[in-house]
C-alpha positions as CSV (number, residue, x, y, z in Angstrom):
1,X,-59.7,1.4,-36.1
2,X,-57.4,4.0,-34.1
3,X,-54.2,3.7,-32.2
4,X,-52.3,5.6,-29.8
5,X,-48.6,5.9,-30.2
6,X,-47.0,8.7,-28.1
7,X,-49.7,10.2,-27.4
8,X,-51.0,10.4,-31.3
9,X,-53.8,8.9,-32.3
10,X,-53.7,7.3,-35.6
11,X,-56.2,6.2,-38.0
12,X,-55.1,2.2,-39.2
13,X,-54.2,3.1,-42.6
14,X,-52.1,5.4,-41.5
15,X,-49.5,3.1,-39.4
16,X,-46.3,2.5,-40.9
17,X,-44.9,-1.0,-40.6
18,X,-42.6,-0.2,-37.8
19,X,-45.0,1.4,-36.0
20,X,-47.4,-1.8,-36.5
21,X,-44.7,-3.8,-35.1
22,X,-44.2,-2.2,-32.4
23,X,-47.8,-1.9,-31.4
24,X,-47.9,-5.6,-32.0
25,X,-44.2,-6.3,-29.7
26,X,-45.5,-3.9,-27.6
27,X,-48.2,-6.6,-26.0
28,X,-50.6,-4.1,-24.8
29,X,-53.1,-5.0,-27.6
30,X,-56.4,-6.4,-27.0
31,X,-56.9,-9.5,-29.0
32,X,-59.3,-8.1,-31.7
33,X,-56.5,-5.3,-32.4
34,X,-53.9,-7.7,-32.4
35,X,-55.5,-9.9,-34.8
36,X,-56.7,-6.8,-37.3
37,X,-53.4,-5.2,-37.4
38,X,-52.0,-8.7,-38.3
39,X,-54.5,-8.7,-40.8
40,X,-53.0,-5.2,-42.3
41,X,-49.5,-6.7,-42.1
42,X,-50.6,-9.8,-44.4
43,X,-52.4,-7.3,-46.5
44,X,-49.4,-5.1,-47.2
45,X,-47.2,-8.0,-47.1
46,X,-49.9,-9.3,-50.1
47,X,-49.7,-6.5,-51.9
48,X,-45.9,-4.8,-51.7
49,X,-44.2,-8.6,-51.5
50,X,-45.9,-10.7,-53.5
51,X,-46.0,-10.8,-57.2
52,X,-49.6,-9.6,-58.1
53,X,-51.5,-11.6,-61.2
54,X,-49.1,-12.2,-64.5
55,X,-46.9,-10.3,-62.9
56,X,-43.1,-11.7,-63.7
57,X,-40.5,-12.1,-60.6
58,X,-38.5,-8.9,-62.5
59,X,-41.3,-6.9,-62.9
60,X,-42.4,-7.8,-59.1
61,X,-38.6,-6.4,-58.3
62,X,-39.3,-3.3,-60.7
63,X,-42.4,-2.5,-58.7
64,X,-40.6,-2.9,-55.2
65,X,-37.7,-0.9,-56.9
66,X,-39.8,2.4,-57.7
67,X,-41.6,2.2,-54.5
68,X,-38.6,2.3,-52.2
69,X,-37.3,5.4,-54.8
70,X,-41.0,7.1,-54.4
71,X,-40.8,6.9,-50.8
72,X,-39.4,10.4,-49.5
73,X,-36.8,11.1,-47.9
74,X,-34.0,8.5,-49.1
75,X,-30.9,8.5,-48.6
76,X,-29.7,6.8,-51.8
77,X,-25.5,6.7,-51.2
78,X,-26.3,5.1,-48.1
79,X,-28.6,2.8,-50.0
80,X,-25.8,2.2,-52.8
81,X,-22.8,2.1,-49.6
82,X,-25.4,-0.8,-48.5
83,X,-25.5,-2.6,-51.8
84,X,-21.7,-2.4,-52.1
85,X,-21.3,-4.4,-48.7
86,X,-23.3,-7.5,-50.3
87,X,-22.1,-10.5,-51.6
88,X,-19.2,-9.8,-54.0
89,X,-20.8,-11.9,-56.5
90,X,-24.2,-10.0,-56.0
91,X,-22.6,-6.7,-56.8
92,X,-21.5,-7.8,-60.1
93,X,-24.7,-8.9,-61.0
94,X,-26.6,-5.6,-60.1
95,X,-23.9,-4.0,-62.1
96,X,-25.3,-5.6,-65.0
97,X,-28.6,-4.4,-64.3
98,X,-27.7,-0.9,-64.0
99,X,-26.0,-1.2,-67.1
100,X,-28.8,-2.5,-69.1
101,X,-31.0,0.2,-67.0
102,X,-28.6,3.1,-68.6
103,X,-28.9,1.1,-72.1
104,X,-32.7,1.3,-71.9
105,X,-32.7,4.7,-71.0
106,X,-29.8,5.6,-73.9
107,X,-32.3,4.3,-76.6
108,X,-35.2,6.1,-75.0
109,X,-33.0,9.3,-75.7
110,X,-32.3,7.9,-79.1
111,X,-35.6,7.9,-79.8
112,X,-37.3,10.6,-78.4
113,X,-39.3,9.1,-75.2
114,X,-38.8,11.3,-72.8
115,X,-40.4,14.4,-71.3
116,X,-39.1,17.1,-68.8
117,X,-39.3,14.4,-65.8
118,X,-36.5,11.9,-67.2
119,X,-34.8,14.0,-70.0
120,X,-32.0,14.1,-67.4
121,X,-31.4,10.7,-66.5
122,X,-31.9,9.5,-70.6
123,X,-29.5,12.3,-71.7
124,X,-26.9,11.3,-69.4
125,X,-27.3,7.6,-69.8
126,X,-27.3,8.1,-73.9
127,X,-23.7,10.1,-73.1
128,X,-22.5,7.2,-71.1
129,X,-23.8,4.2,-73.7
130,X,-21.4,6.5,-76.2
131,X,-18.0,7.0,-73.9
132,X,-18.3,3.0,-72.4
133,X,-17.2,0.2,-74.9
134,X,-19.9,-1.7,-71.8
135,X,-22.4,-0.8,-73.3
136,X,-21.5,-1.1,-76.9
């Protein structure tokens, strides 16, 4: 199905989700539209928001995680400037993640699993884990 949006047309699977909800807020949808772009939103919903088959709660978060970072551009201070403003509580606990992210990452260095596309991040993560009594 096709939709117009300033003058664009788009092809369904090419509607963001703000642009679906604005066609949808909009109210100049015919029913059948209506009702087949709310059908995309459960689908995405379904598929980015709920954990699929086996799939644990953290590695649901892990998956959610790596698609917001695949998603181009991003702006990840303001992302971590975001994070900062949440529940003081909250921000020690994503602390720890990151912390056991770098230690995972350290012992990937340690043992050779990396390649040119994360050598970076497990090199510096393996100099961290040895300067920070953290992550002892």
């Amino acid at each position: 199905m096709k939709f117009t949006i300033d003058g664009r047309e788009y092809e369904d699977y090419e509607l963001s989700n703000e642009q679906i909800a604005s066609l949808i807020d909009g109210g100049s949808l015919m029913e059948n539209e209506k009702a087949f772009l709310m059908e995309k939103v459960y689908e995405r919903f379904k598929h980015d928001a709920c954990a699929r088959k086996g799939e644990s709660k953290d590695e649901l978060f892990a998956r959610q995680f790596s698609d917001y970072v695949n998603r181009c551009p991003n702006d990840f201070k303001a992302a971590a400037r975001a994070m900062g403003r949440d529940h003081r509580y909250l921000q020690s606990e994503m602390f720890k993640m990151c912390l056991e992210y770098i230690k995972v990452l350290s012992k990937y260095y340690e043992n050779g699993i990396y390649d040119g596309r994360n050598e970076f991040a497990c090199e510096k993560a393996h100099e961290i884990a040895l300067n920070s009594e953290l992550l002892g």
